[in-house]
C-alpha positions in Angstrom: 4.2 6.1 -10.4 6.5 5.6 -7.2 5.1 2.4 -5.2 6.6 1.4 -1.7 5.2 -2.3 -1.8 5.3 -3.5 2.0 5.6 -7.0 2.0 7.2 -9.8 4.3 6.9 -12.9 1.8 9.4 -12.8 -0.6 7.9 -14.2 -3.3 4.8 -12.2 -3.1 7.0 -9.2 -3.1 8.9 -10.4 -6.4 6.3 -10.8 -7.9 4.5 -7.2 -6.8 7.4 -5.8 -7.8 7.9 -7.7 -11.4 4.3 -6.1 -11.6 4.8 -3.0 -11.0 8.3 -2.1 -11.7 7.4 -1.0 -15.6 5.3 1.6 -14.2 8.1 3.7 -12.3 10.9 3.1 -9.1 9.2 0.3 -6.6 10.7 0.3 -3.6 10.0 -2.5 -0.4 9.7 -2.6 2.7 9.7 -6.0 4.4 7.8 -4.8 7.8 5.4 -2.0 9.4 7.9 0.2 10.9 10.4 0.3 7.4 6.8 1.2 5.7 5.9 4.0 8.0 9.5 5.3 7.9 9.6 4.8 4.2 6.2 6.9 3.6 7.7 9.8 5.8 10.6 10.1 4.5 9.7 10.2 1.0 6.7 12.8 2.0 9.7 14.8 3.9 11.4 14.4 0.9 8.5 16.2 -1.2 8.9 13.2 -3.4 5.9 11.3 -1.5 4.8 8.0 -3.0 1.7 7.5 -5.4 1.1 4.0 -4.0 1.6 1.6 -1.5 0.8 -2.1 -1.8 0.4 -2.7 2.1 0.2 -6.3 3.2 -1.8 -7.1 6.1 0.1 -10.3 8.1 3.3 -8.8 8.9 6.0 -9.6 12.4 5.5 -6.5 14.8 3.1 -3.7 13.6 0.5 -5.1 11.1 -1.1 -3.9 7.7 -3.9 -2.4 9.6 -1.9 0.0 12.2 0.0 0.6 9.2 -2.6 2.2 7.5 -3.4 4.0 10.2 -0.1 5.6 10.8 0.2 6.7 7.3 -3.7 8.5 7.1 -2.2 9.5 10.8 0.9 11.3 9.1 -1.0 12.6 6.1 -3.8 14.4 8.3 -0.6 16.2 10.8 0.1 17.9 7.3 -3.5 18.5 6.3 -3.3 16.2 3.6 -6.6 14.4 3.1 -6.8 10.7 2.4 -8.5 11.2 -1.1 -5.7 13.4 -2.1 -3.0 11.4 -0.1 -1.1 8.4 -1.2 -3.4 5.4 -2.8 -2.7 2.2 -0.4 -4.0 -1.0 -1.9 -4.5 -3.7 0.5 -2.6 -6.9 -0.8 -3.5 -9.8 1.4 -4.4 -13.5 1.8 -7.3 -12.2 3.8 -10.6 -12.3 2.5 -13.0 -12.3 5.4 -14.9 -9.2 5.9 -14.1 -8.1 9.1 -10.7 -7.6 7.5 -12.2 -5.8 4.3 -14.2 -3.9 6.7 -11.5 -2.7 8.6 -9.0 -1.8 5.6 -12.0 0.2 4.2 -12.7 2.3 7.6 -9.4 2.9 7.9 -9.5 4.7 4.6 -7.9 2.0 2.6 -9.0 2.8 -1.4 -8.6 -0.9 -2.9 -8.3 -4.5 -1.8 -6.5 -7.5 -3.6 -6.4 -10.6 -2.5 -3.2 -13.1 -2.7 -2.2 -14.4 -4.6 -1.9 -11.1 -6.4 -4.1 -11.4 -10.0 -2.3 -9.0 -12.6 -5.6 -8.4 -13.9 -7.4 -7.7 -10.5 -4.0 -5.6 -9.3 -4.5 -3.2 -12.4 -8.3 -3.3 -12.4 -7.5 -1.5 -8.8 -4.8 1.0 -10.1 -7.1 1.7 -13.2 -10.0 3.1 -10.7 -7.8 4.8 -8.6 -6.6 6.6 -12.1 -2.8 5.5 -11.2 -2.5 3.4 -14.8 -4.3 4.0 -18.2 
């Protein structure tokens, strides 16, 4: 599983990546444009990523634009978002208008921070990314 987690915490992306990093290459980006360009050039690439951990509160462009750029890129190439890459919303927003949001914007999963292990994997588990 190749994960770009997008993060601008540091310690939130230590420990995303000390959770993920047994399940295949993790790479980070620390804002919205370095996520976007990440997620294009690996689908450029043909190596796209399987998942991206997408934080919502970041400088510049946040989690939500984000999202939309990627869905954005994946429907240029007639990729749909249920076959596209997975993005899980990993955020210390919990209010539903943010939920809401992440959902419409074709988000499939929502963790809140600080990051659960058991809660993270729950979400990979339905989204058939981890046994």
């Amino acid at each position: 599983m190749k994960t770009l987690i997008v993060e601008d915490d540091f310690t939130s992306r230590l420990i995303l990546q000390d959770l993920l990093s047994p399940y295949g290459p993790t790479h980070i980006a620390v804002n919205g444009t370095e996520a976007t360009e990440a997620v294009r050039l690996a689908a450029e690439g043909a190596e796209p990523y399987n998942l991206v951990c997408l934080d919502i509160l970041m400088p510049g462009k946040d989690g939500h634009e984000v999202l939309k750029e990627i869905r954005d890129m994946e429907d240029s190439r007639g990729v749909l978002s249920t076959q596209g890459v997975k993005i899980v919303m990993t955020t210390s927003l919990s209010d539903m208008k943010n939920v809401l949001s992440a959902f419409k914007g074709l988000c499939d999963g929502y963790v809140t921070k600080p990051v659960d292990k058991a809660k993270l994997m729950g979400e990979l588990r339905k989204l058939a990314l981890v046994a």
